[in-house]
KOLDREN-630317 format. One line per 5 residues: number of its first residue (from 1); their letters; for each residue z, x, y of C-alpha. Coordinates in steps of 0.05 Angstrom, whole numbers, plus 32768, in hexadecimal, padded with zeros to 4 digits. Each point is the difference from the previous one (the first is absolute). Example, Ala and Ser with C-alpha at 12.3 -4.5 7.8 and 13.67 -1.06 7.14 Angstrom:
REM KOLDREN-630317
1> as> 809C,80F6,7FA6  7FF3,801B,8045
REM end
This chain:
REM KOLDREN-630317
1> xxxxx> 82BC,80EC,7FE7  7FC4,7FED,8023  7FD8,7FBF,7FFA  7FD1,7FD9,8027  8012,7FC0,8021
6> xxxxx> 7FBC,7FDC,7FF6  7FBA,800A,7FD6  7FD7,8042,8020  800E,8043,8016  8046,8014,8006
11> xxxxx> 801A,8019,8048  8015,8042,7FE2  7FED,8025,7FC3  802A,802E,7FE1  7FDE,8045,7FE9
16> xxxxx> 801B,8025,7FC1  7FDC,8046,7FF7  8004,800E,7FB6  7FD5,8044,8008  8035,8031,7FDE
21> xxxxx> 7FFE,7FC9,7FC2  7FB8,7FF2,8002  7FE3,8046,800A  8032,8023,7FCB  7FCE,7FE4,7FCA
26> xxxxx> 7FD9,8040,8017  802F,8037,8001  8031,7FE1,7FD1  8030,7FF0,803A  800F,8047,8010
31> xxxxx> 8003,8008,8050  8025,803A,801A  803E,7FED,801C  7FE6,8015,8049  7FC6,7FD2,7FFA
36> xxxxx> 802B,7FBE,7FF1  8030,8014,8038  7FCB,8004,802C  7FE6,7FC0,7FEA  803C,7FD3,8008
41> xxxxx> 8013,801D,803E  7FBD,7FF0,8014  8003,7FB0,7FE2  8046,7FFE,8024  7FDC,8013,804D
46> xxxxx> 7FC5,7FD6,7FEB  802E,7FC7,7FF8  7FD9,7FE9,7FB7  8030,7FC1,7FED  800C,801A,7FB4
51> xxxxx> 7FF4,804A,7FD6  7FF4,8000,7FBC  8010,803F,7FEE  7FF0,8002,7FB9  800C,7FE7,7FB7
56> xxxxx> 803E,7FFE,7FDE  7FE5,800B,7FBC  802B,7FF9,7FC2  7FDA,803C,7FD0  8017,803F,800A
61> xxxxx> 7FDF,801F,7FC9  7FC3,8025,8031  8003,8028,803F  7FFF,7FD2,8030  800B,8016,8054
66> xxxxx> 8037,7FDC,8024  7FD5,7FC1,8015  7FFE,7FE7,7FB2  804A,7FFE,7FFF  801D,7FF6,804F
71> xxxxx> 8040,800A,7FEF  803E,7FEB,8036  800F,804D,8001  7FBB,800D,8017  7FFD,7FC9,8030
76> xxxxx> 803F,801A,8020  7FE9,804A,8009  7FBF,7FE0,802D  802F,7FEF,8033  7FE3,7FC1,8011
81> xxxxx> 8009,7FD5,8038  802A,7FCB,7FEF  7FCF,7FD1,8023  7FC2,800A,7FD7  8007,7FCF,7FBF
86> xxxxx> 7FF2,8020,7FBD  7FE6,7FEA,7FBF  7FEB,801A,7FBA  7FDD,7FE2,7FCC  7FFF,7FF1,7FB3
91> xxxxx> 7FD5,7FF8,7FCD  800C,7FB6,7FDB  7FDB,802C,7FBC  803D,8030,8009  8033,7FC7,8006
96> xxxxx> 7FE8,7FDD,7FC1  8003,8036,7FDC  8041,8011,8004  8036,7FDF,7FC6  8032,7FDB,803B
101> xxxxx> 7FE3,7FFC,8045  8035,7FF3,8025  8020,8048,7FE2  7FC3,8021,8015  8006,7FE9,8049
106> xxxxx> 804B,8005,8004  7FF0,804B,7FF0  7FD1,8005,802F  8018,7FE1,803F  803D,800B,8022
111> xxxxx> 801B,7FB9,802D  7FD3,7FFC,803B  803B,8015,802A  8007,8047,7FE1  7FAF,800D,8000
116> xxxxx> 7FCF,8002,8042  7FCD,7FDB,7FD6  7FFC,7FAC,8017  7FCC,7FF2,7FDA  7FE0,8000,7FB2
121> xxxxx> 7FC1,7FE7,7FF4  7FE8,7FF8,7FB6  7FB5,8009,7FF6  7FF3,7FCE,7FBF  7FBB,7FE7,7FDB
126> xxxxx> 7FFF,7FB7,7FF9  8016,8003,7FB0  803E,801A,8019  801C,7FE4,803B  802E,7FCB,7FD9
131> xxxxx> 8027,802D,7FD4  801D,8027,8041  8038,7FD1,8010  803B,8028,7FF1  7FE7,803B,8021
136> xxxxx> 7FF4,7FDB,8049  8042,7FDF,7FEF  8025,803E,7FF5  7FDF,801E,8040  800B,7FC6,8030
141> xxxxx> 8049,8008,7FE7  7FF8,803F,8012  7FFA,7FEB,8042  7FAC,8019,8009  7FC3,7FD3,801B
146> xxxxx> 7FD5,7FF6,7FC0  7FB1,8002,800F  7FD9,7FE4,7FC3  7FBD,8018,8000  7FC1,7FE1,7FD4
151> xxxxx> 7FD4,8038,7FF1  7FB4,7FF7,7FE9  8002,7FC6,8032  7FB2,7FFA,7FFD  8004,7FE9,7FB2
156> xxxxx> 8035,7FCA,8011  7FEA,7FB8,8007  8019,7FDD,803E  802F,7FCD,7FD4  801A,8041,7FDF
161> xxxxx> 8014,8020,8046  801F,7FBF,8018  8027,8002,7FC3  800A,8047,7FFF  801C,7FEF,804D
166> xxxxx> 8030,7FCD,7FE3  8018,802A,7FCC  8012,8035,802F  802C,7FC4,802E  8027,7FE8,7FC2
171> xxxxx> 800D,804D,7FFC  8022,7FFA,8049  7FD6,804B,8019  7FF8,8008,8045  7FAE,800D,7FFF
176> xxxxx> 7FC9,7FED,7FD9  7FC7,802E,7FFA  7FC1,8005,7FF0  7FDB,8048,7FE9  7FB2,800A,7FF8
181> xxxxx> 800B,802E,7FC8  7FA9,8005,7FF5  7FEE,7FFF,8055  7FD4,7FCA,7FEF  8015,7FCC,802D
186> xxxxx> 7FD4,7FF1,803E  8013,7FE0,8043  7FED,7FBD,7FE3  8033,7FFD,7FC0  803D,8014,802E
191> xxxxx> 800F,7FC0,8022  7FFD,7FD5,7FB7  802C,802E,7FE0  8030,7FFE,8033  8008,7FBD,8009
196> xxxxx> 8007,7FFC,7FB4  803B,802F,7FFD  8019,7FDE,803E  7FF5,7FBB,7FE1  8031,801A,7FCC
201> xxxxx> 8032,802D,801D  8009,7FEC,804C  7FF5,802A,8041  8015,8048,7FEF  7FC8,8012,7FDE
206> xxxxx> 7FD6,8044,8004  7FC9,802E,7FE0  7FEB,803F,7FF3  7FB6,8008,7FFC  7FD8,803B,7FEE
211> xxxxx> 7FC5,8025,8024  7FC6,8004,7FC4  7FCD,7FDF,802F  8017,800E,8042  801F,7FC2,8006
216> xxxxx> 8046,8010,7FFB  8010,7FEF,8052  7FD6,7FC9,8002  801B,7FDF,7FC8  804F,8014,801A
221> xxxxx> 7FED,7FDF,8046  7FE8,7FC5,7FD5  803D,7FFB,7FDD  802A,8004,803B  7FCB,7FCA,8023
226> xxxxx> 8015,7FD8,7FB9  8049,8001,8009  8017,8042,7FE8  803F,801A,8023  800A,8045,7FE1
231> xxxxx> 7FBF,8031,7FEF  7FF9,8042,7FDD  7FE0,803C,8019  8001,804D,7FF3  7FED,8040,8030
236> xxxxx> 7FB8,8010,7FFC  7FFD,7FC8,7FC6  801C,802A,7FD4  8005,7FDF,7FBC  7FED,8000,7FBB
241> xxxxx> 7FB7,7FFC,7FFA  7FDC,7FF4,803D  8044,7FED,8024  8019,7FD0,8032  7FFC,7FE4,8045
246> xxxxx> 800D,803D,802D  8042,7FFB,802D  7FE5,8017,803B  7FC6,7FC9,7FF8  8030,7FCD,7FF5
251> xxxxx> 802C,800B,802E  7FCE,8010,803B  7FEA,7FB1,7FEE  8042,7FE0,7FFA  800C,8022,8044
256> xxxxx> 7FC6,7FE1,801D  8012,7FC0,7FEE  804A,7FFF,8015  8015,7FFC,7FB5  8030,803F,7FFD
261> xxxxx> 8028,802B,8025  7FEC,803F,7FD5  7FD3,8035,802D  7FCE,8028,7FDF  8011,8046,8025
266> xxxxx> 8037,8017,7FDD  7FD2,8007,7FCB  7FC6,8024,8016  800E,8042,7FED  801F,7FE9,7FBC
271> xxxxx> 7FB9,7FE3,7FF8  7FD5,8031,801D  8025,8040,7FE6  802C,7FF4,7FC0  7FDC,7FC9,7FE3
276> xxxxx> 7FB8,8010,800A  800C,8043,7FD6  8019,7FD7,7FC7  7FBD,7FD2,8008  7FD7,803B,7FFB
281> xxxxx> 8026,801A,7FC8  8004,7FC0,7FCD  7FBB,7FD7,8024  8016,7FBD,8001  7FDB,7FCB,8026
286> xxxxx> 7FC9,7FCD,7FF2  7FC9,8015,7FDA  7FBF,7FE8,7FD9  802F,8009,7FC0  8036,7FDD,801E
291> xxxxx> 7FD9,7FC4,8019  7FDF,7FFA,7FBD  803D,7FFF,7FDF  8020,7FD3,802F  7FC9,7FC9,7FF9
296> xxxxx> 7FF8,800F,7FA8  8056,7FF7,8008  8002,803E,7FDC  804B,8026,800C  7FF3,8031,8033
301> xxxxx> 8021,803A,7FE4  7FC7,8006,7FCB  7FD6,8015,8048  8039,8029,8007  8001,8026,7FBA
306> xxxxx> 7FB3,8003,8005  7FF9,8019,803E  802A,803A,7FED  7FCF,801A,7FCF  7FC6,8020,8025
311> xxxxx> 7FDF,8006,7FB5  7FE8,7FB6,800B  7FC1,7FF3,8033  8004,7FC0,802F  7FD9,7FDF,7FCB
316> xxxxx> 8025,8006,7FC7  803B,7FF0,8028  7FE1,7FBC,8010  7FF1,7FFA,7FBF  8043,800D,7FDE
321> xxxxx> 8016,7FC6,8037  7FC8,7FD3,7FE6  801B,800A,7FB7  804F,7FF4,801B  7FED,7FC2,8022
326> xxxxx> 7FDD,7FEC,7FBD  803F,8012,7FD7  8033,7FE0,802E  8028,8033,8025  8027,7FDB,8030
331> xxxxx> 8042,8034,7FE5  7FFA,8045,8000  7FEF,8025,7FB7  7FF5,8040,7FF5  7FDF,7FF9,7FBC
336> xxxxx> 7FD3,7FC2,801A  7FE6,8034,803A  7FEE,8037,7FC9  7FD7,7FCB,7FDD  7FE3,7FE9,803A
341> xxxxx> 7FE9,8047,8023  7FEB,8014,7FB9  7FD0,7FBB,7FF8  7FCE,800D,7FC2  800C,8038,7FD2
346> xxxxx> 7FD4,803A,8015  7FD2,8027,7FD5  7FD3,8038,8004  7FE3,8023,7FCD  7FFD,8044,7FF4
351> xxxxx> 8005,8032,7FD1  803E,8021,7FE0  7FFB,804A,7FF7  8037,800B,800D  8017,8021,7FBD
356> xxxxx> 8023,8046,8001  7FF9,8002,804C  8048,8019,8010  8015,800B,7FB4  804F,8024,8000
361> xxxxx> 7FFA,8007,8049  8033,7FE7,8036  7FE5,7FCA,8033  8011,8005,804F  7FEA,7FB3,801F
366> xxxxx> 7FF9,8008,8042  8007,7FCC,8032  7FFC,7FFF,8044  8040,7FD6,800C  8035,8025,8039
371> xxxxx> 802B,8026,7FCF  7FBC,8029,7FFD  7FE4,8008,8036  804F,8013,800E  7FFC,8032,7FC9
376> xxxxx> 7FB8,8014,8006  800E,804F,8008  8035,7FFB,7FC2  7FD3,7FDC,7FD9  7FCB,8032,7FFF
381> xxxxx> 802F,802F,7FF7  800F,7FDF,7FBC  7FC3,7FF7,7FE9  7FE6,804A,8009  8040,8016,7FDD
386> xxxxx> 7FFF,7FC9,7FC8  7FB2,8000,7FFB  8000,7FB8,7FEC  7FC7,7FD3,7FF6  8003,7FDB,8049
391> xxxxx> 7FDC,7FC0,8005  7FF9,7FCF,803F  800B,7FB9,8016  7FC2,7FF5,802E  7FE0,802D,8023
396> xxxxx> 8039,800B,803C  802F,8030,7FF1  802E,8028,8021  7FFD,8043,7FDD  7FC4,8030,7FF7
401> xxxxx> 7FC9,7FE5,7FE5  7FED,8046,7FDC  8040,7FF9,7FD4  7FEB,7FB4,7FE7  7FD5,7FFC,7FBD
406> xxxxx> 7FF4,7FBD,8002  800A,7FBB,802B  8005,7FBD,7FE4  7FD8,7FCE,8023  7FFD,7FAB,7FE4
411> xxxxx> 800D,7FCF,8030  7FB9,7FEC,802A  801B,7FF0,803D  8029,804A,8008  7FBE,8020,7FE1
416> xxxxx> 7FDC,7FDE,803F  8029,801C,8025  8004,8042,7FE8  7FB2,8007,7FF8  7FF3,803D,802D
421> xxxxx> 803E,8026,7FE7  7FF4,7FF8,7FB4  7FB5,8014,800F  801C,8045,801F  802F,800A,7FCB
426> xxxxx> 7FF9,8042,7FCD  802E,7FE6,7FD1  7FF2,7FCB,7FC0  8001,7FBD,8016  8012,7FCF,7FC4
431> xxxxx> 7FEB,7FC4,800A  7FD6,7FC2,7FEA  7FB6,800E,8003  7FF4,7FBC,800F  8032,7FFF,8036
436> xxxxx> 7FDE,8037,8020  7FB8,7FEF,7FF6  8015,7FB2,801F  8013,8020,803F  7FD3,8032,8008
441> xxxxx> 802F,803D,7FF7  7FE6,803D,7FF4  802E,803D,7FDC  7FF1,8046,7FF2  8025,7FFF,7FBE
446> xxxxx> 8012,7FC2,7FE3  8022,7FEB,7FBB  7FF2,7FBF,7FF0  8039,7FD7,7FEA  8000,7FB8,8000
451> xxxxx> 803E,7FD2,7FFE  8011,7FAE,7FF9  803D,7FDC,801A  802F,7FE3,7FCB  803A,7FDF,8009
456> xxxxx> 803B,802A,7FE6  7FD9,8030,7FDF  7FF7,804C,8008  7FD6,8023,7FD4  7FBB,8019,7FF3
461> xxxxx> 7FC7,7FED,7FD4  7FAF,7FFB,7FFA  7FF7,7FEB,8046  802A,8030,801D  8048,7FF8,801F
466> xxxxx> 802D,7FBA,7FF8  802C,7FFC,803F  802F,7FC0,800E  7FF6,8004,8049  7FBE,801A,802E
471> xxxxx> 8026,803E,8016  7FE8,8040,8000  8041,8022,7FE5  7FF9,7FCE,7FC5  7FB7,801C,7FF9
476> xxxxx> 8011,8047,8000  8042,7FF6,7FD6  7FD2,7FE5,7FC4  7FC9,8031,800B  8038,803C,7FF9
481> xxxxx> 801F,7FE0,7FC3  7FBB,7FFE,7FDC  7FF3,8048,8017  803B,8010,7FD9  8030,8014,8039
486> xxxxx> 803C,802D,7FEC  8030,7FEE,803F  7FF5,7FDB,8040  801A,800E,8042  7FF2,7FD5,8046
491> xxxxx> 800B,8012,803E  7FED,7FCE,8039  8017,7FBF,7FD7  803B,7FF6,8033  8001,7FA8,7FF0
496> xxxxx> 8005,7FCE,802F  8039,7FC5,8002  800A,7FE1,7FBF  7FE8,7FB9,800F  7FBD,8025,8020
501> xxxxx> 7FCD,7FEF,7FD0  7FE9,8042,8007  8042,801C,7FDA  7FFB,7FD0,7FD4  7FB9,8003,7FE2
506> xxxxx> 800B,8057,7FFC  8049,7FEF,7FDB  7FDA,7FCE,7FD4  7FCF,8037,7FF5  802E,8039,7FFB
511> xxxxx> 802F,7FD4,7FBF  7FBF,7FF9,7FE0  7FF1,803C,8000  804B,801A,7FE3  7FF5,7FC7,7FC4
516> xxxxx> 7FBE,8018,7FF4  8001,8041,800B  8044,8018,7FF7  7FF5,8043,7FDE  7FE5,8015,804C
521> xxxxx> 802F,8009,8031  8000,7FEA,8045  8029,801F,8036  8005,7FFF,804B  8005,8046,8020
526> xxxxx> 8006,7FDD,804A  802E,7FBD,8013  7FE4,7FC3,7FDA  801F,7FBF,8002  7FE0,7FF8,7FBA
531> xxxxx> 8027,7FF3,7FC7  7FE6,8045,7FE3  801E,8044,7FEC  8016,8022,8043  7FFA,8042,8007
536> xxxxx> 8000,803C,8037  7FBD,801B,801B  8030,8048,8007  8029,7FFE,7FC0  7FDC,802F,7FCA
541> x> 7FD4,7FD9,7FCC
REM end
């Protein structure tokens, strides 16, 4: 175990690279098994003191890749060096969940000398760090180093860490930790915090500090200045959010200063080749989101789930952070992020002849999601067989315009965006006259429809359509029903993950719909991860 013999900087720091764990939050832990070869072969050349090669999640109710679980069996077929020290990590929420913890780790964990893995560190939020004692007991029995790590460290009182520290002791683990769950933490916080948690817990202490504000190497070197003998880091700072203190960085420093042994070549080309196309891929990194977050302590996976969306502008995302921060949203939740990007009801008024406009027909909603644009030639294939009525989402879409009757337009910020392209279109346009008069938009046929956000509701009255969310789907669904729609088809509604808010507020929509509307059938002729009638875009009708 290391330690330090006196009050300062330790003579030699101990690097655990946690990018495999870290970094799955964006792909959901699925790496191709050539990519985390190359990687620990890579960490075993560079010398890096500890991998943590992933979770070791108890659900197994979702897809998750390899990373969530890091099973022994996958461990083994890496081939790893016997020199490099492994660890995995668990999730104290998991733990406590569970009816016996001990069970649940004894299922889990083979005896340290049947596994590669040395280490388990168990990420906890304050509220929870008492209850885990028969979990580190059963996995120091085990035979594994236990790493307790204090998440949301920036909402913690100093007396708090130092007890948090001495809570950890009395649970015999071999590190204390500290994790900057928000990135809010500048160079000046470190060394207080540190010497808190050491006041508490002793010499073996550590931290893993996040990169919202570009501080993340500054505040590591800080820590390590402050007594820390073991630091976190990740390749390219991958991470969730805007990540970590980059490996390369880190080590590069330590180098400089004598404090490790670990050389930063190895790694180049797993940092320059493999890694930098997974940055460009997923984006992470500081940001003007990030740092906003990171100083309103708001959880930075709502940047995440935001950021996602390219239906929200940089100002409403700002915004939607504002209203978090006002809320409290130190934990991630899904339903407090649709309330927040959704802010006041909107309203525009309109008018709602609508009546008899696709009376006994059949519906095509087109989107422009991938199954689409996948389909596009098939598509219009349908719809000159079928000859239904066909009606847009925006003004993008991936099939012939000639064959559309109509698009859908009610969300301001897409109209703004859209302004040339609904002014050049031939079709209808239904949307709010006041919408399009506020923003200047002009249509060469319009149908004015106007619509108001209502919680829960779906349905259609003086003012035009009632939709529970601002989504254009939810817009068009409503207008269709009052037109007195005979089917409806989509094509283009492919879904997103199910904790996206996205899915959510177009499944929220969608069940309204069904209870109001039931006598109108919905159905899918492309993939949908909608809980909605599936059907083929080739089977006969």
């Amino acid at each position: 175990m290391a330690t330090r013999s006196q009050q300062g900087a330790p003579s030699n720091v101990l690097v655990l690279d946690c990018t495999l764990r870290d970094g799955g939050y964006y792909n959901d832990w699925d790496y191709s098994f050539d990519l985390v070869k190359r990687y620990v072969d890579a960490m075993a050349a560079a010398r890096v003191d500890i991998v943590e090669l992933g979770f070791r999640t108890l659900h197994t109710n979702q897809y998750l890749g390899a990373t969530a679980y890091t099973t022994d069996a996958f461990i083994e077929r890496l081939g790893i060096p016997k020199h490099l020290s492994l660890a995995v990590m668990l999730n104290a929420k998991e733990l406590l969940q569970v009816a016996d913890q001990r069970v649940a780790v004894r299922s889990t964990f083979a005896r340290r000398d049947h596994s590669q893995v040395s280490m388990v560190r168990i990420a906890a939020n304050r509220n929870e760090v008492d209850k885990l004692g028969p979990s580190i007991e059963e996995l120091r029995e085990l035979g594994y180093d236990v790493a307790l790590n204090l998440m949301q460290i920036s909402e913690v009182e100093h007396p708090h860490i130092t007890a948090f520290g001495r809570q950890a002791k009395s649970f015999d683990v071999s590190y204390a930790y500290i994790a900057d769950s928000f990135g809010s933490l500048r160079p000046a916080d470190i060394a207080p915090i540190m010497k808190a948690l050491g006041d508490g817990f002793g010499t073996s202490i550590g931290c893993h500090l996040h990169d919202n504000m570009s501080y993340a190497l500054a505040n590591t070197m800080e820590a390590i200045d402050a007594g820390a003998v073991i630091v976190d880091s990740t390749i390219q700072g991958m991470g969730r959010g805007p990540g970590n203190v980059r490996t390369e960085y880190l080590v590069m420093e330590l180098a400089r200063r004598g404090l490790t042994k670990a050389s930063v070549q190895p790694l180049v080309n797993l940092v320059e080749h493999d890694f930098a196309e997974l940055k460009r891929t997923y984006g992470w990194g500081s940001s003007l989101y990030y740092f906003q977050s990171a100083n309103l302590a708001v959880h930075p996976t709502y940047v995440m789930e935001l950021t996602k969306d390219d239906r929200y502008s940089p100002s409403e995302i700002t915004t939607a952070l504002d209203r978090l921060n006002e809320r409290g949203a130190t934990s991630f939740d899904v339903r407090r992020l649709t309330d927040a990007v959704q802010g006041e009801p909107l309203h525009f008024s309109g008018g709602r002849n609508v009546d008899d406009w696709c009376t006994a027909r059949d519906v095509l909603i087109v989107a422009n999601g991938p199954e689409a644009r996948a389909k596009k030639s098939e598509i219009e294939m349908f719809i000159r067989q079928h000859q239904p009525f066909v009606l847009g989402l925006n003004a993008h879409l991936p099939i012939d315009m000639s064959l559309v009757d109509a698009v859908a337009v009610c969300h301001p910020e897409r109209a703004m965006l859209d302004t040339s392209a609904l002014a050049e279109l031939n079709c209808e346009v239904v949307a709010p006259g006041e919408l399009l008069a506020s923003l200047g938009i002009n249509v060469k046929r319009h149908r004015d429809v106007g619509y108001r956000v209502a919680a829960a509701q779906l349905s259609f009255d003086g003012d035009g359509a009632i939709i529970p969310h601002p989504i254009v789907a939810g817009y068009a669904l409503s207008v269709i029903a009052h037109g007195d729609a005979k089917r409806i088809f989509l094509v283009g509604v492919d879904g997103y993950s199910e904790t996206d808010v996205r899915h959510i507020m177009m499944q929220e929509t969608l069940d309204r719909f069904g209870e109001q509307f039931g006598s109108i059938p919905i159905t899918a002729l492309t993939k949908s991860g909608y809980r909605v009638q599936q059907r083929s875009l080739f089977a006969p009708l």
